[in-house]
LUMGU-720665 format. One record per atom (N, C-alpha, C): residue number from 1; residue in one letter; atom name; x, y, z. Coordinates in Angstrom, 3 decimals, always signed. Example, Ala and Ser with C-alpha at 12.3 -4.5 7.8 and 13.67 -1.06 7.14 Angstrom:
<nodes>
+-----+----+----+----------+----------+----------+
|   i | aa | at |        x |        y |        z |
+-----+----+----+----------+----------+----------+
|   1 |  A |  N |  +13.190 |   -5.690 |   +7.800 |
|   1 |  A | CA |  +12.300 |   -4.500 |   +7.800 |
|   1 |  A |  C |  +13.200 |   -3.300 |   +7.800 |
|   2 |  S |  N |  +12.850 |   -2.250 |   +7.080 |
|   2 |  S | CA |  +13.670 |   -1.060 |   +7.140 |
|   2 |  S |  C |  +12.900 |   +0.030 |   +7.870 |
+-----+----+----+----------+----------+----------+
</nodes>
This chain:
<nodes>
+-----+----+----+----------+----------+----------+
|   i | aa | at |        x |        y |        z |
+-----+----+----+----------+----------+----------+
|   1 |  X |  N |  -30.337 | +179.736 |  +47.481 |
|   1 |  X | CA |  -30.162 | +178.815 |  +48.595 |
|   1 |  X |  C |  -28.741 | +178.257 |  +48.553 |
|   2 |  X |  N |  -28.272 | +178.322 |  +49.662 |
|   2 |  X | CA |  -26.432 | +177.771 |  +50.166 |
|   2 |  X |  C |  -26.493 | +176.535 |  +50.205 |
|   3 |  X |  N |  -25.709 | +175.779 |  +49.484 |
|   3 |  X | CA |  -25.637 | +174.204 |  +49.894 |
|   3 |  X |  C |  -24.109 | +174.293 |  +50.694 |
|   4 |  X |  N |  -24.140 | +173.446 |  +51.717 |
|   4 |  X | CA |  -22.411 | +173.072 |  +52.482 |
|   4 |  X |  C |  -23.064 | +171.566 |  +52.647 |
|   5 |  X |  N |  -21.332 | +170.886 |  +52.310 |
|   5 |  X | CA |  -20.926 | +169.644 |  +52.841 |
|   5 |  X |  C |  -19.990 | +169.519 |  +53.639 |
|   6 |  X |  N |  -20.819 | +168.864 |  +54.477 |
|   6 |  X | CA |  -19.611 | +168.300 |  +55.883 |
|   6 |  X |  C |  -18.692 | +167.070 |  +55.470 |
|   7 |  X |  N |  -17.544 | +167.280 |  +56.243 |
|   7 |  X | CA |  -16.189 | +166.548 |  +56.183 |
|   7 |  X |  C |  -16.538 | +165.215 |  +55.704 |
|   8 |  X |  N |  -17.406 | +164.518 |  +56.476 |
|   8 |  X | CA |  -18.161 | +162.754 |  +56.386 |
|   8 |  X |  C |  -18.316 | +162.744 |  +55.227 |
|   9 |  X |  N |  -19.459 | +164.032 |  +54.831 |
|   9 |  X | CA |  -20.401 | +163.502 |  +53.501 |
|   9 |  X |  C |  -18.961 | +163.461 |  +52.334 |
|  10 |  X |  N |  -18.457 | +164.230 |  +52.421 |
|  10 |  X | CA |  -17.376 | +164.470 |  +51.188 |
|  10 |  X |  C |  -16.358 | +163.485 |  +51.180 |
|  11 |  X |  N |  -16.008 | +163.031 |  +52.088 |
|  11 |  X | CA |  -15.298 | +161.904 |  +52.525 |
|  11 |  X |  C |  -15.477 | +160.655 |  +52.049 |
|  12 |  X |  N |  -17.234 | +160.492 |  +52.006 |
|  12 |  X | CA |  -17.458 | +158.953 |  +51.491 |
|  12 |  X |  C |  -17.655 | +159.125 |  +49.658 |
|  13 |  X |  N |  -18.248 | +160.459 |  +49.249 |
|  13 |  X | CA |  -18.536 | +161.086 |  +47.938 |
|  13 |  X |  C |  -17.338 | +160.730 |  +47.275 |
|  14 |  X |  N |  -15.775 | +161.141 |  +47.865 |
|  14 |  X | CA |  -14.719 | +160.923 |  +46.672 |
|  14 |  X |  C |  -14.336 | +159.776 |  +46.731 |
|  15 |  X |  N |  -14.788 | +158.774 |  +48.026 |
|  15 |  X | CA |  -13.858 | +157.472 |  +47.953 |
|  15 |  X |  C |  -14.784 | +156.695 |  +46.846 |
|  16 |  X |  N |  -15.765 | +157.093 |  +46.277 |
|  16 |  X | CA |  -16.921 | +156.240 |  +45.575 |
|  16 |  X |  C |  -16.532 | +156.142 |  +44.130 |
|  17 |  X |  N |  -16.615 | +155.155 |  +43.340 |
|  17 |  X | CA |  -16.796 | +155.031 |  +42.311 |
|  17 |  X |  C |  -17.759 | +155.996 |  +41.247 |
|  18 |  X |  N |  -17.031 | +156.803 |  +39.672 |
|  18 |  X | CA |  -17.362 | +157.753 |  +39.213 |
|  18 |  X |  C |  -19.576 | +157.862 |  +39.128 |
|  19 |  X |  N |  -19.595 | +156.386 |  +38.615 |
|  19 |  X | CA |  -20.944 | +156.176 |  +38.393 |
|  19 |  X |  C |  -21.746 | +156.288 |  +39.738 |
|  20 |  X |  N |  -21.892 | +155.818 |  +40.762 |
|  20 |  X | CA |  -22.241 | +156.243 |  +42.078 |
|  20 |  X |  C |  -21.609 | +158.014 |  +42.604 |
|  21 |  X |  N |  -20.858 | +158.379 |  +42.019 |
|  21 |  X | CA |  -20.460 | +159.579 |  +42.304 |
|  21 |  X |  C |  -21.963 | +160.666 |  +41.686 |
|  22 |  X |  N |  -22.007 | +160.618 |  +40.036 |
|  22 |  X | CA |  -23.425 | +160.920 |  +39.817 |
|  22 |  X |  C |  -24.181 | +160.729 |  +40.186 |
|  23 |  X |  N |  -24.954 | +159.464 |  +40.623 |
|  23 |  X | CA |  -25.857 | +159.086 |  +40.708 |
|  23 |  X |  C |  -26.367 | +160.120 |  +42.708 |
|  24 |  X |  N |  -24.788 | +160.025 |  +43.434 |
|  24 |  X | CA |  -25.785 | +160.797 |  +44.594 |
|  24 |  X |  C |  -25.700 | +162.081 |  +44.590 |
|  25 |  X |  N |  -25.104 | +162.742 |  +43.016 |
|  25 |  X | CA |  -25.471 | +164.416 |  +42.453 |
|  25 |  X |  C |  -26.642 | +164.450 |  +42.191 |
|  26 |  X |  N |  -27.155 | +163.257 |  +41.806 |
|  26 |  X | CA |  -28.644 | +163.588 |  +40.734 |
|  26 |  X |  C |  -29.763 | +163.818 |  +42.182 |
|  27 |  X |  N |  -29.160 | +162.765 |  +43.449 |
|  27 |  X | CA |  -30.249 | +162.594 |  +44.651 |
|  27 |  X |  C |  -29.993 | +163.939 |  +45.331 |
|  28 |  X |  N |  -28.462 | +164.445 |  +45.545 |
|  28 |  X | CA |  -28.507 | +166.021 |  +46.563 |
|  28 |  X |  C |  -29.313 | +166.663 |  +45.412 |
|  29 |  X |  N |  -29.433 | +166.787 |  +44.004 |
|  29 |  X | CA |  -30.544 | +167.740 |  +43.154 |
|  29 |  X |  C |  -31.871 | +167.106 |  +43.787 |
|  30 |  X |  N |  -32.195 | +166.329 |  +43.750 |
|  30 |  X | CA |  -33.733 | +165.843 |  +44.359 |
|  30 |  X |  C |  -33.811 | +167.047 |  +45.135 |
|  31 |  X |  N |  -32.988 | +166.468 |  +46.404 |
|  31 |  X | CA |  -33.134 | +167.408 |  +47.878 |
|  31 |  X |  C |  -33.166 | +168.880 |  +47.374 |
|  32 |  X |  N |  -32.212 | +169.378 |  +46.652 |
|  32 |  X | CA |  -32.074 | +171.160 |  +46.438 |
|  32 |  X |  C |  -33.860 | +171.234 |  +45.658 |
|  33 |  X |  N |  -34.272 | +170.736 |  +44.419 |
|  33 |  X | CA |  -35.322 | +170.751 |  +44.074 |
|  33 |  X |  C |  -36.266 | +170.764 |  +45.351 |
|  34 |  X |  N |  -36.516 | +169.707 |  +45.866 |
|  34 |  X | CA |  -37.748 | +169.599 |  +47.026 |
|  34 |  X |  C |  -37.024 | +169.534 |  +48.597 |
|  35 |  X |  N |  -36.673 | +170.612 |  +49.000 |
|  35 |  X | CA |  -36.476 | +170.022 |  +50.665 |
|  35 |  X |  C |  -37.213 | +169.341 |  +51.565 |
|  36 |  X |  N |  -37.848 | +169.303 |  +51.532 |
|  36 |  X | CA |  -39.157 | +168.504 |  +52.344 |
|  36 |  X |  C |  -39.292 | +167.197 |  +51.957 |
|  37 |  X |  N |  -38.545 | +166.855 |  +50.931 |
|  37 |  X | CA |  -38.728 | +165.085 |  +50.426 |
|  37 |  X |  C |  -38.131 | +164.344 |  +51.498 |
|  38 |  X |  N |  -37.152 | +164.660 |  +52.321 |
|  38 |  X | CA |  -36.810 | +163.962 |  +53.287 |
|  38 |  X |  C |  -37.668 | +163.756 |  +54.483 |
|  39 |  X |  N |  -37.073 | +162.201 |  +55.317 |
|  39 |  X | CA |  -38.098 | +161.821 |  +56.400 |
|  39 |  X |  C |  -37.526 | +162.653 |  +57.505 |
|  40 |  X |  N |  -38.602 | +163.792 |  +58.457 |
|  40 |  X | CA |  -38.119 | +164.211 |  +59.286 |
|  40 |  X |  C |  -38.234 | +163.314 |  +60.781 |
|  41 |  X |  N |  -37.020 | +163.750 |  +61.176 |
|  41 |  X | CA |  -36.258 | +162.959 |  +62.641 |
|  41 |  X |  C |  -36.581 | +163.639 |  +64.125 |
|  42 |  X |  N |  -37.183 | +162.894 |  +65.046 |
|  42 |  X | CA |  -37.426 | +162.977 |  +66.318 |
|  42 |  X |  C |  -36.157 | +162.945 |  +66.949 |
|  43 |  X |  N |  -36.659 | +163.240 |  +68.629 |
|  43 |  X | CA |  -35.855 | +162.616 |  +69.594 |
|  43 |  X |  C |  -34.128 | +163.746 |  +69.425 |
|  44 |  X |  N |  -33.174 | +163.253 |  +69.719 |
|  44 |  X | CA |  -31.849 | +163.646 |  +69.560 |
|  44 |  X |  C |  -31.215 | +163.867 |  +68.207 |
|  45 |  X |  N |  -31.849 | +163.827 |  +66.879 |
|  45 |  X | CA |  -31.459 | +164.085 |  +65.997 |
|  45 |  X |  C |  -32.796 | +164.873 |  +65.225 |
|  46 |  X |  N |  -33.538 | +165.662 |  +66.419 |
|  46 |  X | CA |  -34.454 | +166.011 |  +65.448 |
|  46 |  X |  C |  -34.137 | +167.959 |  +64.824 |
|  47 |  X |  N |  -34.718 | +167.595 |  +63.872 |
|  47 |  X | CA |  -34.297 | +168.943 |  +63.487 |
|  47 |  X |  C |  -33.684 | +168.687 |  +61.718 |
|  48 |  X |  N |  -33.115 | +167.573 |  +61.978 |
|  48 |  X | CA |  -32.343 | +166.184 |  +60.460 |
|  48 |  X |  C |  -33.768 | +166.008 |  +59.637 |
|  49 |  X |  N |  -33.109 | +165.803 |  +58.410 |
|  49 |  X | CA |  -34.213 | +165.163 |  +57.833 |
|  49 |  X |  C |  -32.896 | +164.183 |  +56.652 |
|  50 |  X |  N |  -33.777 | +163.055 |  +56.783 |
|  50 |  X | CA |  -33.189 | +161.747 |  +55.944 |
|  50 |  X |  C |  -33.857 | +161.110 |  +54.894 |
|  51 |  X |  N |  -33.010 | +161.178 |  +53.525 |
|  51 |  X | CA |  -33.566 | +160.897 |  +52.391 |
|  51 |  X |  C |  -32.858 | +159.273 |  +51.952 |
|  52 |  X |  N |  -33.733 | +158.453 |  +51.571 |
|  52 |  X | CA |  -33.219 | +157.310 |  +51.610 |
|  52 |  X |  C |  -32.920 | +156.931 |  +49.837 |
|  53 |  X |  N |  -32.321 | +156.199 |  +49.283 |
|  53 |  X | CA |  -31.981 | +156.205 |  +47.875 |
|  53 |  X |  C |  -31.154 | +154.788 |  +47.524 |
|  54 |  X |  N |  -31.877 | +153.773 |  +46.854 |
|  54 |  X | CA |  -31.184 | +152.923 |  +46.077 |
|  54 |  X |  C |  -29.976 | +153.081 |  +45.205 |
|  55 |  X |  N |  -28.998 | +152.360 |  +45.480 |
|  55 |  X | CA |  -27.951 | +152.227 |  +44.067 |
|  55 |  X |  C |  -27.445 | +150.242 |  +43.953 |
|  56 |  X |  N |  -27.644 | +150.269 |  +42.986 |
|  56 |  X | CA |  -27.543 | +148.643 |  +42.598 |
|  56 |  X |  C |  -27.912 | +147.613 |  +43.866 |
|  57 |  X |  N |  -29.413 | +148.072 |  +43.973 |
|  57 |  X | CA |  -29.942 | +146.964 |  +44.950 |
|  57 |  X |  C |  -29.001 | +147.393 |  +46.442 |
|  58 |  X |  N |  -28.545 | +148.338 |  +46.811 |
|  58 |  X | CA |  -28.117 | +148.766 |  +47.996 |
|  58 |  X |  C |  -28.812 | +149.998 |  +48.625 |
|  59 |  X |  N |  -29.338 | +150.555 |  +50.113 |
|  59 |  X | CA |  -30.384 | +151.441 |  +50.333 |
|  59 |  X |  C |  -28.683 | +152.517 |  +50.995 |
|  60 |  X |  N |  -29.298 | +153.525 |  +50.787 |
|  60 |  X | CA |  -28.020 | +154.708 |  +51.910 |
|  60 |  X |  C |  -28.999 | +155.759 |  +51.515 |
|  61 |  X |  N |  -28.570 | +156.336 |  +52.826 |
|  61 |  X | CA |  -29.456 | +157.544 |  +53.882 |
|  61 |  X |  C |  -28.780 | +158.484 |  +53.556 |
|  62 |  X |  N |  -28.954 | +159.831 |  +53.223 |
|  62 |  X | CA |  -28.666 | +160.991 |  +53.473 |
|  62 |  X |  C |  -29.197 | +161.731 |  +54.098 |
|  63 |  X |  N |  -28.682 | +162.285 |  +55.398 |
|  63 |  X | CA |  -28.503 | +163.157 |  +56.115 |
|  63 |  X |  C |  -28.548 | +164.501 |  +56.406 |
|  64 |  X |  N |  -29.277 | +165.450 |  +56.109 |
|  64 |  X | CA |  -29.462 | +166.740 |  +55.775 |
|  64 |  X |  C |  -30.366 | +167.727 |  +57.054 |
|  65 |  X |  N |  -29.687 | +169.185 |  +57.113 |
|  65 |  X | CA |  -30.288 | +169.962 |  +57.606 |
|  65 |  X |  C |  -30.877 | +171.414 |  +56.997 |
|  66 |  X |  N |  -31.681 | +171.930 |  +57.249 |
|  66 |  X | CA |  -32.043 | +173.416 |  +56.821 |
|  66 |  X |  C |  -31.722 | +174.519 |  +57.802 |
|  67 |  X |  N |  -30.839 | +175.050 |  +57.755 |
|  67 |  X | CA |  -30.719 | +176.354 |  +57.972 |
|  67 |  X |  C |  -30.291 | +177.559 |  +57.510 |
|  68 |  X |  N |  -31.231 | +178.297 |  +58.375 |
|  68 |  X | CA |  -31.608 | +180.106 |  +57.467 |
|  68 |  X |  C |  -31.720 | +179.771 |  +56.013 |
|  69 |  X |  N |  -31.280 | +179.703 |  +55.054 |
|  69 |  X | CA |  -31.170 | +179.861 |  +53.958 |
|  69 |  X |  C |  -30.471 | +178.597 |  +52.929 |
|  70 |  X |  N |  -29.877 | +178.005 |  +53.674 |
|  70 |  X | CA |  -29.094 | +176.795 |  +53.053 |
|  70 |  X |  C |  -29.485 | +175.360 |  +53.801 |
|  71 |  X |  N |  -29.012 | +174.698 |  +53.032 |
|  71 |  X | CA |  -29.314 | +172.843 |  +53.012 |
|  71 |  X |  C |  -27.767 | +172.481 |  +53.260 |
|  72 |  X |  N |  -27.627 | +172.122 |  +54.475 |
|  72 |  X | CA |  -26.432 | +171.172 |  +54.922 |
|  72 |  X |  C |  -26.329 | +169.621 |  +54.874 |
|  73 |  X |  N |  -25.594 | +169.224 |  +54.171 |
|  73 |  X | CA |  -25.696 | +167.415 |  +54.197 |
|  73 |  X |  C |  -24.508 | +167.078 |  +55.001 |
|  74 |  X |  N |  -24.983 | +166.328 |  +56.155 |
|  74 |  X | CA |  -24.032 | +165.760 |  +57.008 |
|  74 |  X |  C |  -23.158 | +164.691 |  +56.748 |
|  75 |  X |  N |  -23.729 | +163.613 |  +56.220 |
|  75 |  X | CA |  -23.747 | +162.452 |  +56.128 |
|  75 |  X |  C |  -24.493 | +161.131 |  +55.244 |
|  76 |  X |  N |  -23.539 | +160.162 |  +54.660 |
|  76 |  X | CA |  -24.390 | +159.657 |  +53.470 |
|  76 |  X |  C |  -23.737 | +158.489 |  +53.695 |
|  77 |  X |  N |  -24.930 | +157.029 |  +53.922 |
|  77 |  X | CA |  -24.159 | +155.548 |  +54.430 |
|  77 |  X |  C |  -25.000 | +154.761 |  +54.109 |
|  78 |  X |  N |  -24.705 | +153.492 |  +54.009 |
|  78 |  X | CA |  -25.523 | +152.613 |  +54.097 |
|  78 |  X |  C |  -26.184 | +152.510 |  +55.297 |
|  79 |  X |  N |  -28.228 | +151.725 |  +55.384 |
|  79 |  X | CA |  -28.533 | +152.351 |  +56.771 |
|  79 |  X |  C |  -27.880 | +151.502 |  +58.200 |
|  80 |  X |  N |  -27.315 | +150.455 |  +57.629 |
|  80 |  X | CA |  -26.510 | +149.452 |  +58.712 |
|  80 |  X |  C |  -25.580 | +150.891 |  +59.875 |
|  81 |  X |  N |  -26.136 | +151.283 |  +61.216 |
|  81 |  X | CA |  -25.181 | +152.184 |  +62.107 |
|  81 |  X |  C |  -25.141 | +153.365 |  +61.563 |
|  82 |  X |  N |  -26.215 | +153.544 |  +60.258 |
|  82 |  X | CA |  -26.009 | +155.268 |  +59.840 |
|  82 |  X |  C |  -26.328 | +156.239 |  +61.190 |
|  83 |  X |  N |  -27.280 | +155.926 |  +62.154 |
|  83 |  X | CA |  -28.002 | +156.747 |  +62.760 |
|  83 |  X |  C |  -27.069 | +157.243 |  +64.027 |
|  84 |  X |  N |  -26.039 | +155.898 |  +64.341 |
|  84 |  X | CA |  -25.030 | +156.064 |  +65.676 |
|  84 |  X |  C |  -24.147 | +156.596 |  +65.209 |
|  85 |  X |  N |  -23.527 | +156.443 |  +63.487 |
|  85 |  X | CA |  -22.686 | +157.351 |  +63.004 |
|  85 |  X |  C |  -22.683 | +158.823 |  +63.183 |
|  86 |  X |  N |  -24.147 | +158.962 |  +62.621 |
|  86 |  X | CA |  -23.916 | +160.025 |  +62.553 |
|  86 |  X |  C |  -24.817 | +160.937 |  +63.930 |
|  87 |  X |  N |  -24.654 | +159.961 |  +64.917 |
|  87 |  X | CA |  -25.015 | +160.786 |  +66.539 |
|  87 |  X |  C |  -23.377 | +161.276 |  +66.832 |
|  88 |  X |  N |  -22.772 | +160.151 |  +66.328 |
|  88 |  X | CA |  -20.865 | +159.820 |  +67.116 |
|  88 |  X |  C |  -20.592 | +161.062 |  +66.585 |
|  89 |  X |  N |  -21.177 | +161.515 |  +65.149 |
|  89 |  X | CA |  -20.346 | +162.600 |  +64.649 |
|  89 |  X |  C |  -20.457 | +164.160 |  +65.030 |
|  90 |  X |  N |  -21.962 | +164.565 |  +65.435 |
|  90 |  X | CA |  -22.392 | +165.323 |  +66.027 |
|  90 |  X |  C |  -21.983 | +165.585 |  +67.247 |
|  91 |  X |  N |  -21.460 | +164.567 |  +67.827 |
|  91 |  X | CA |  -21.235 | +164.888 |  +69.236 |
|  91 |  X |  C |  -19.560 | +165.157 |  +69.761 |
|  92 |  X |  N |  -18.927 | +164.776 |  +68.446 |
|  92 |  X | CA |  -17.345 | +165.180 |  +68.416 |
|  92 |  X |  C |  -17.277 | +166.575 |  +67.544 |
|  93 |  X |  N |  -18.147 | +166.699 |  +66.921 |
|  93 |  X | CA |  -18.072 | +168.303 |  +66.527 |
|  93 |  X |  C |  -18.477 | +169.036 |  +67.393 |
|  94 |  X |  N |  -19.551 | +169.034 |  +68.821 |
|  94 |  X | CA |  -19.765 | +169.529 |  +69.749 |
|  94 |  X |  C |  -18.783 | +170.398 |  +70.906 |
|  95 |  X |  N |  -17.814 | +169.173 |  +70.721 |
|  95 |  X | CA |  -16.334 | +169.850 |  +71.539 |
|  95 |  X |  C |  -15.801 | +170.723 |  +70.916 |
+-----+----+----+----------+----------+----------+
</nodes>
């Protein structure tokens, strides 16, 4: 199975501190282990599935898709505007 990360997800991954850097390796292993652990998404983002994950008393969403053969992670935020983020982002990669 192919894992790809999009521009966002990698974006917020290196600006993070080393210990939070592990900690959301150990959660994309969750996801590669079980794909289906994520909550799947209706409406205009359906097709997503979002895995939610504590770090020091703070909640952030990850963002993930399945296709053919690989697990794409879009996006990884706290859930404060995760969902318009990552509509805004989908829809400028569209063009």
């Amino acid at each position: 199975m192919g894992v790809l990360f999009k521009p966002p997800f990698k974006k917020f991954v290196k600006k993070q501190s080393r210990p939070f850097q592990l900690a959301i390796e150990d959660e994309v292993e969750n996801i590669l282990n079980d794909p289906d652990i994520g909550e799947v998404k209706k409406g205009d983002l359906s097709g997503f599935k979002v895995y939610k994950f504590s770090f020091k008393g703070q909640q952030f969403l990850i963002a993930y898709t399945l296709q053919q053969n690989n697990i794409i992670f879009y996006m990884i935020e706290t859930h404060e505007n995760f969902y318009l983020r990552l509509k805004r982002y989908l829809k400028e990669t569209e063009k």
